[in-house]
C-alpha atoms as one frame of an Amber mdcrd trajectory, in Angstrom:
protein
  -7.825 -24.751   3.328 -10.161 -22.063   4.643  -8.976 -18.628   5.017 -10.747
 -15.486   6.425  -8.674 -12.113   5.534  -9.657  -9.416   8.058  -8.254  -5.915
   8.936  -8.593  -4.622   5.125 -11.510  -1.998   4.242 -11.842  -5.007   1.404
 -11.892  -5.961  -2.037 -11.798  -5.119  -4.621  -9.156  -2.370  -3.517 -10.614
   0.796  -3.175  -7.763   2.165  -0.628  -4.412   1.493  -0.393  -1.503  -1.768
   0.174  -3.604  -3.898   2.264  -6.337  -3.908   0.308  -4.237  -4.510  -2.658
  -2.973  -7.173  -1.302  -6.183  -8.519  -0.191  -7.375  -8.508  -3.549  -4.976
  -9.871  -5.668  -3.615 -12.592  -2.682  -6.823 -13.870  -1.864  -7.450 -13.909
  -6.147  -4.502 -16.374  -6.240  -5.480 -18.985  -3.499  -8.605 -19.043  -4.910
  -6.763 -20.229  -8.299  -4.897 -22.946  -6.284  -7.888 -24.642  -4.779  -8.868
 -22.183  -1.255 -11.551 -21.486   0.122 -10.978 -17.494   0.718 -13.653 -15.201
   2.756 -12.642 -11.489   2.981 -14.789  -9.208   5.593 -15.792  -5.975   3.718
 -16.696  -2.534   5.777 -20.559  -2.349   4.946 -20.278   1.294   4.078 -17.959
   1.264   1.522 -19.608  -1.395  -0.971 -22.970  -0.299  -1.609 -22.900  -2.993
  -4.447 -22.591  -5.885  -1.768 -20.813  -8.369  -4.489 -21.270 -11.731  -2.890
 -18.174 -13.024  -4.727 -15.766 -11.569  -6.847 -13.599 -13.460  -8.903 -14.206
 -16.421  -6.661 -13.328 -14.852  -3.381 -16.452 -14.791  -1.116 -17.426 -11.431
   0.586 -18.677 -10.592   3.572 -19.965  -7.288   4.420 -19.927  -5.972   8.471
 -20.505  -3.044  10.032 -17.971  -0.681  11.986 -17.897   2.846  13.982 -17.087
   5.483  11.101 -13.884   7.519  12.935 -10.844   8.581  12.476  -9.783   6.272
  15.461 -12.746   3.532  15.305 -13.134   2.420  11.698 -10.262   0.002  11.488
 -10.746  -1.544  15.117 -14.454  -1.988  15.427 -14.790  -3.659  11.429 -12.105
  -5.728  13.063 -13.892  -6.603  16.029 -16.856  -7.858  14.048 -14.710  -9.254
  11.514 -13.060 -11.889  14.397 -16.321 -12.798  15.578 -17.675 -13.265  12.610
 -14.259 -15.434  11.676 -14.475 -17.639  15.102 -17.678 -19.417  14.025 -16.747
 -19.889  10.486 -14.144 -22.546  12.081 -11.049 -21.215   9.030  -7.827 -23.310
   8.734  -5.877 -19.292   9.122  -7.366 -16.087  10.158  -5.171 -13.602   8.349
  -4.798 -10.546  10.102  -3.298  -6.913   8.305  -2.385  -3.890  10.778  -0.333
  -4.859  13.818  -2.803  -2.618  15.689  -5.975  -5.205  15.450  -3.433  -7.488
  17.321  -5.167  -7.090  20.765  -8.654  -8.622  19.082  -6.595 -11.433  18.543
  -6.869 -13.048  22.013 -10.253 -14.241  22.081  -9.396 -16.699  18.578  -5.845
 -17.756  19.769  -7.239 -18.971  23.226  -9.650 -20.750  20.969  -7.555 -22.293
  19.169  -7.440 -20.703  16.025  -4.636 -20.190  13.562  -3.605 -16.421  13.582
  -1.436 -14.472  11.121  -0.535 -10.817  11.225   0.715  -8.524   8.586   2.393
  -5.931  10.562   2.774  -3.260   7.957   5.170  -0.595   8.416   6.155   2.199
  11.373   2.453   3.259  11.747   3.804   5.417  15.334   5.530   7.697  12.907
   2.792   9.083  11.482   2.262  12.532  12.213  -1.746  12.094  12.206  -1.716
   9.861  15.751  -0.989  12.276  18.920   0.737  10.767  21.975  -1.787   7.847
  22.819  -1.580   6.981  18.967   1.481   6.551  18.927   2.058   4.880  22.116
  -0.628   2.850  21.071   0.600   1.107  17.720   4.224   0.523  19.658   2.173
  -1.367  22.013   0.460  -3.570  19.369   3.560  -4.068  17.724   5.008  -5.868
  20.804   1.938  -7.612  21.103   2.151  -8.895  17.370   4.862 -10.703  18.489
   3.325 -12.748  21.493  -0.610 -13.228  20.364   0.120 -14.364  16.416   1.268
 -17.934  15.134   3.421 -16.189  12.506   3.937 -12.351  11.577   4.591 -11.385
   8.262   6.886  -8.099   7.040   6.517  -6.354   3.478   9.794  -5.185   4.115
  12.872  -6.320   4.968  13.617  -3.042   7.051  10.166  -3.590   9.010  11.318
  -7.484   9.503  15.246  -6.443  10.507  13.182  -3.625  13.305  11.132  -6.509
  14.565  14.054  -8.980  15.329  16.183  -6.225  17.045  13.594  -4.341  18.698
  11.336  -7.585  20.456  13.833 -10.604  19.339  10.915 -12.147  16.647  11.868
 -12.508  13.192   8.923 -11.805  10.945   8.575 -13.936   7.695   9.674 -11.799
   4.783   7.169 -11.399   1.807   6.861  -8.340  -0.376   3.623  -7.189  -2.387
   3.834  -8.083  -6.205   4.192  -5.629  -8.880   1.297  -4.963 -12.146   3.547
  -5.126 -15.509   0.323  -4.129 -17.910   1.130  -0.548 -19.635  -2.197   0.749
 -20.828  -2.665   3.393 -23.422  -5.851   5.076 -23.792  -6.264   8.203 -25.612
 -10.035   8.979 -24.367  -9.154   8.331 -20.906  -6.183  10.720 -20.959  -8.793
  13.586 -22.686 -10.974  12.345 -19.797  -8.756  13.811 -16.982  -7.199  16.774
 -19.135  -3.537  15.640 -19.219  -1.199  14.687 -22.105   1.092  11.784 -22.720
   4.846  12.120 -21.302   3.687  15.902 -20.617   3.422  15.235 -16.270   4.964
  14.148 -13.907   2.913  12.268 -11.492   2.271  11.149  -7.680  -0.064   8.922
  -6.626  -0.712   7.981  -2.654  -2.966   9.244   0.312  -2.311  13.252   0.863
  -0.801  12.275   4.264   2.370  14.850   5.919   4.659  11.648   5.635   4.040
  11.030   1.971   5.285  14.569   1.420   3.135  15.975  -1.664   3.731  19.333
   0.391   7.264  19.221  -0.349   6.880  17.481  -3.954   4.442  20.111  -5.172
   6.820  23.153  -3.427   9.941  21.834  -5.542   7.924  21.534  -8.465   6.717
  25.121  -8.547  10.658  26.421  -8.609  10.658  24.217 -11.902  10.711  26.284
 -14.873   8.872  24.206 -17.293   5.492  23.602 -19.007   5.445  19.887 -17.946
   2.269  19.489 -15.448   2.571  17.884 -11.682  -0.541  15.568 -12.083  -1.421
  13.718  -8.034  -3.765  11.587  -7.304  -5.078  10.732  -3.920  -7.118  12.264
  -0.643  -6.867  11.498   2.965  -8.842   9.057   4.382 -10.688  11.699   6.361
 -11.197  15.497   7.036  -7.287  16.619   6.893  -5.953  19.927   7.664  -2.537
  19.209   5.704  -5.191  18.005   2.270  -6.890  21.849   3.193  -3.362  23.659
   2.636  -2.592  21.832  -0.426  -5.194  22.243  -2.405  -5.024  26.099  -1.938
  -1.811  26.378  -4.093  -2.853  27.569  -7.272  -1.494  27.000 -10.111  -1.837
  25.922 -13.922   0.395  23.419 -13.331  -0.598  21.220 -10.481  -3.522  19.231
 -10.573  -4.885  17.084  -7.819  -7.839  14.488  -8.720  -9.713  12.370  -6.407
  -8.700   8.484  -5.655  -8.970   6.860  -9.042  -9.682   2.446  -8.443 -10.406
   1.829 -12.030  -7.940   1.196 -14.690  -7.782   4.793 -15.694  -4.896   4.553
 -12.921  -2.727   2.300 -14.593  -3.105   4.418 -17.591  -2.509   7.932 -16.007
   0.821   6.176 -14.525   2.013   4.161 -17.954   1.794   7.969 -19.611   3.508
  10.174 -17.233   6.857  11.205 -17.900   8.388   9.965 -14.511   7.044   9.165
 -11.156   7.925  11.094  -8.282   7.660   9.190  -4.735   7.291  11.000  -1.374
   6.330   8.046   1.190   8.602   8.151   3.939   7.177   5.417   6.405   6.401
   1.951   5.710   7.590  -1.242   4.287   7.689  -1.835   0.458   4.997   0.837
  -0.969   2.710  -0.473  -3.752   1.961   2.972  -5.658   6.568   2.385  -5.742
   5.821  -1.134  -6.989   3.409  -0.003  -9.194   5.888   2.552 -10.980   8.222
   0.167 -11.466   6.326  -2.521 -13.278   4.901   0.535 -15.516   8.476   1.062
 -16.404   8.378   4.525 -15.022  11.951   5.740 -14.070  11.424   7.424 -10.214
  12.647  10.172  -8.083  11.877   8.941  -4.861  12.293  10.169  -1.003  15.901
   9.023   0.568  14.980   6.499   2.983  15.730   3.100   3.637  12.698   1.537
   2.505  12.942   2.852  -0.630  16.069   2.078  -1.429  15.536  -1.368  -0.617
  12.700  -1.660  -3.403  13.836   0.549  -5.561  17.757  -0.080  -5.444  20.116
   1.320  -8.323  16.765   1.548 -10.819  16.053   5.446 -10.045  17.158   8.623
  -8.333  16.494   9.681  -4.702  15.973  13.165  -3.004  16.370  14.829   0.046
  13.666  16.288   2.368  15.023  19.617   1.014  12.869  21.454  -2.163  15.847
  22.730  -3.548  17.367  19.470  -4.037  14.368  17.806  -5.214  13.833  20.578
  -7.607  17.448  19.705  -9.100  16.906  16.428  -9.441  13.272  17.397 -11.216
  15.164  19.692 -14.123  18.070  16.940 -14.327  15.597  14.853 -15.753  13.477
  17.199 -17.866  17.184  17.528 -19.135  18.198  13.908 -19.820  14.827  11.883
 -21.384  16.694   9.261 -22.884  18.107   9.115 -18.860  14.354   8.816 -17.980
  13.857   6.300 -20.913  16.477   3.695 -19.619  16.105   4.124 -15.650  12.110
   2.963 -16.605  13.162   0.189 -18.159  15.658  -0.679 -15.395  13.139  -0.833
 -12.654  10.957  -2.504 -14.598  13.039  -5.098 -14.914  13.965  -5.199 -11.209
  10.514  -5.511 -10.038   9.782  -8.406 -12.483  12.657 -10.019 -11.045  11.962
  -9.348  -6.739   8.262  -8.573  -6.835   5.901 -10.985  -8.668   2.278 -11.539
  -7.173   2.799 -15.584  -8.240   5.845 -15.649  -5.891   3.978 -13.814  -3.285
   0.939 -15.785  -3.394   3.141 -19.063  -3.581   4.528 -17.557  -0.305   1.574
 -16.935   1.797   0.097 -20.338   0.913   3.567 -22.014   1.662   2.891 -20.300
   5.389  -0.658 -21.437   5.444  -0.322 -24.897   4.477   2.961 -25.288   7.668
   0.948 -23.961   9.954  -2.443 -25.484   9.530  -0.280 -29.106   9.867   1.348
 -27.763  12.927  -0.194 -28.914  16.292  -2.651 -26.475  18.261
């Protein structure tokens, strides 16, 4: 088959769970015989790889906003797509589902990853909002098939429009690096942090995480990693707090990473919106017991395998010096969600998953 991914800033991942995704899905179909294009936003690959790893790139341009970005690569991305003639055009972000209509009355084979509850995002204002709730109904109608990370985001679909996604999570890394000059590199000390790692957005709550941590009464460091994806008021007010203790370094997409997460002492998880989160994921196959944010789509990844806190600073703060209490606590709650993502979130099963898709709907009539 031939397969265009579009809607990603592109590979390799330089950003967040799409592009993730991306990356390692489009890796995989490569490895089972695909041809796999993925469309790359000019600006951010100065490098211009024409393949990597086997996947071929292709770099187009797009209008560099806050509001633009995503929708205009998109736009160039479908055009581009339509005269390549693919088997699928997979699509991530429900809200690229209106450039979908000029490829379905075509003809072509259209897929959307829907992502999570992008309308609760404080960023978007009113239009925003109404915006994405729009393109999420519109998923539904323009796309072949939609696809949920979650089974939360796939149980809101079928109640709220009556259109049952297809449920397939992200996988989960299970290499633990240690590297002694890469830890010197960035200051910090093995087992000595704790550690967050995710886009400084209001809704994945490192305001709250770094206030709790401040009423903490140890030596241990707060160690975040991570930057919105452009000029942010809320990443302003957090990098004022001083103190010894917290330390916030810029997007990391090397394996340095993987290391700073193997090494921290546990791994504390503020996203509050979306499907299954892979910085959560990513914890877990590190064997990294986690305090994370008490809502439903965290519980459904993470399960019994770690501890969960109110949006209160007081509570997280309790949970915090429970565990600086009980490491051999810490020890075995790492171990069991490592052992639950190994078990629910392998990238073989997902990629196994998506082709499964591909290969039904490319046989299905036009």
């Amino acid at each position: 088959m031939k397969i265009i991914i579009v809607g990603t800033r592109g590979i390799p991942a330089r950003y967040g769970g799409f592009e993730t995704c991306a990356e390692k899905l489009s890796i995989g179909l490569v490895k089972r015989g695909h041809k796999v294009f993925v469309t790359c936003r000019k600006y951010l690959y100065p490098e211009k790889l024409k393949v990597y790893k086997g996947v071929n790139l292709v770099y187009l341009p797009s209008l560099k906003n806050k509001f633009t970005d995503t929708f205009s690569h998109t736009f160039f991305s479908i055009l581009w797509a339509i005269f390549k003639n693919p088997d699928i055009i997979l699509v991530f972000n429900s809200a690229n589902s209106p450039l979908c209509i000029l490829p379905r009355i075509l003809g072509k084979k259209i897929v959307i990853n829907v992502d999570g509850l992008e309308w609760k995002r404080r960023k978007w204002g009113f239009f925003g909002k109404i915006y994405y709730r729009f393109c999420e109904f519109f998923s539904c109608l323009i796309a072949n098939r939609i696809i949920a990370d979650s089974k939360e985001i796939k149980n809101y679909y079928k109640n709220k429009f009556g259109k049952e996604p297809i449920y397939i999570p992200y996988g989960a890394d299970f290499e633990i690096l240690e590297n002694e000059e890469i830890m010197k590199k960035y200051g910090i000390e093995k087992f000595n942090y704790f550690f967050n790692g995710s886009r400084l957005e209001p809704e994945n709550n490192q305001d709250l995480i770094v206030k709790s941590f401040l009423k903490v009464n140890t030596q241990k460091k707060l160690i975040i990693i991570g930057k919105a994806s452009y000029k942010s008021k809320y990443e302003k007010r957090l990098k004022m707090i001083k103190d010894k203790r917290i330390k916030f370094i810029e997007p990391i997409y090397s394996p340095d990473y993987n290391v700073i997460m193997a090494n921290c002492y546990a791994y504390i998880h503020g996203n509050e919106v979306g499907g299954t989160n892979p910085a959560l994921l990513k914890a877990m196959g590190s064997g990294k017991c986690i305090l994370a944010i008490d809502v439903p789509f965290n519980r459904e990844v993470l399960g019994d395998c770690g501890f969960y806190f109110k949006k209160d600073t007081n509570d997280l703060k309790e949970k915090i010096e429970f565990l600086l209490r009980n490491p051999y606590i810490v020890e075995e709650f790492g171990k069991k969600a490592r052992e639950r993502a190994k078990k629910l979130y392998k990238w073989e099963d997902v990629v196994e998953s998506y082709e499964k898709l591909f290969l039904e709907l490319a046989w299905e009539k036009k």
